[in-house]
C-alpha angles and dihedrals in degrees: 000000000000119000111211121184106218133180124245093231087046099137093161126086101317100047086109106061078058091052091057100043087062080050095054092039080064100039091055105035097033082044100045106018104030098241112160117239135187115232105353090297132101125219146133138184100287079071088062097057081067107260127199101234120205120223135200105205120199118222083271093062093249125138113257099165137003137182130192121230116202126176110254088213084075129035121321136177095245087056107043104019103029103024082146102072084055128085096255101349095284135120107211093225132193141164094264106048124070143195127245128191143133095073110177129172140198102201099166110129100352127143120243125243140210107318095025085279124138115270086225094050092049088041088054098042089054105041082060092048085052097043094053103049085052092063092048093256124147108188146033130206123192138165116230146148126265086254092057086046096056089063099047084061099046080060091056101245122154115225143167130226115233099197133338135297116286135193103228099170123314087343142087104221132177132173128240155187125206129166139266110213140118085271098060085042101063095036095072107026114139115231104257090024108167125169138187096201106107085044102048101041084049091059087041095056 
């Protein structure tokens, strides 16, 4: 699988891939959650503070996974929507470290890598991590649920928890922090992993 970086206002060619990332985000969290979505697609208002989204692309250039990177100097989810998960409602924000949020997998049919984790959900984790030290980043906080977390440790990944765990509806979610170094990088590094990143936030600069 291939990871791309694209911007939230992309309309060229590759404002489709963006189109049917919204689509699998419904189909996965109004699936599998019971979220409700309008028109088949899945957004809020973090899509709107123009987000850099992550893609894992399949051989057939379809999505099979996507994430969503904000800057944690302006508003975040885990500041304005989860401030509970957080030691006294703050995110401790700086110019290096950013927020991800919004994972979202299609697993069907895909083959497992290395720790009998999706190929998608390692392409995606470390297209972020990429993404991140080439913009000169150094941490990323999400909020996720214990089962999520789960995953991020059978990848090796080394991460910090921000607060406790909290019940926030039918989930248990925590906040955390993990880095974002060459380390991290080659730890969970999917065998074939390719990425456009470097190459498409250089054209769009």
């Amino acid at each position: 699988m291939r990871a791309i970086a694209i911007d939230a206002n992309e309309h060229g060619g590759l404002g489709s891939l963006v189109d049917e990332m919204h689509q699998l985000r419904a189909q996965v969290f109004a699936g599998q959650l019971g979220w409700q979505v309008k028109y088949g697609r899945e957004s809020d208002e973090y899509d709107a503070l123009e987000p850099t989204y992550i893609l894992a692309l399949t051989d057939r250039g379809d999505v099979g996974g996507c994430a969503r990177l904000l800057p944690t100097t302006g508003p975040t989810m885990l500041s304005q929507t989860f401030p509970q998960l957080l030691p006294g409602g703050q995110l401790r924000s700086k110019s290096t470290k950013v927020e991800s949020s919004r994972f979202c997998f299609d697993t069907r049919g895909e083959r497992r890598g290395d720790q009998f984790l999706h190929e998608a959900t390692l392409t995606i984790f470390t297209g972020v991590i990429e993404c991140a030290m080439s913009n000169g980043l150094d941490e990323i906080a999400m909020a996720t649920d214990v089962r999520f977390e789960r995953i991020l440790h059978r990848a090796g990944w080394p991460m910090t928890r921000l607060g406790g765990v909290v019940r926030i509806g039918e989930t248990m979610s925590v906040a955390r922090v993990l880095p974002a170094d060459q380390a991290s990088f080659d730890r969970g590094r999917p065998p074939g992993y390719r990425s456009d990143l470097r190459r498409l936030q250089r054209d769009a600069a």
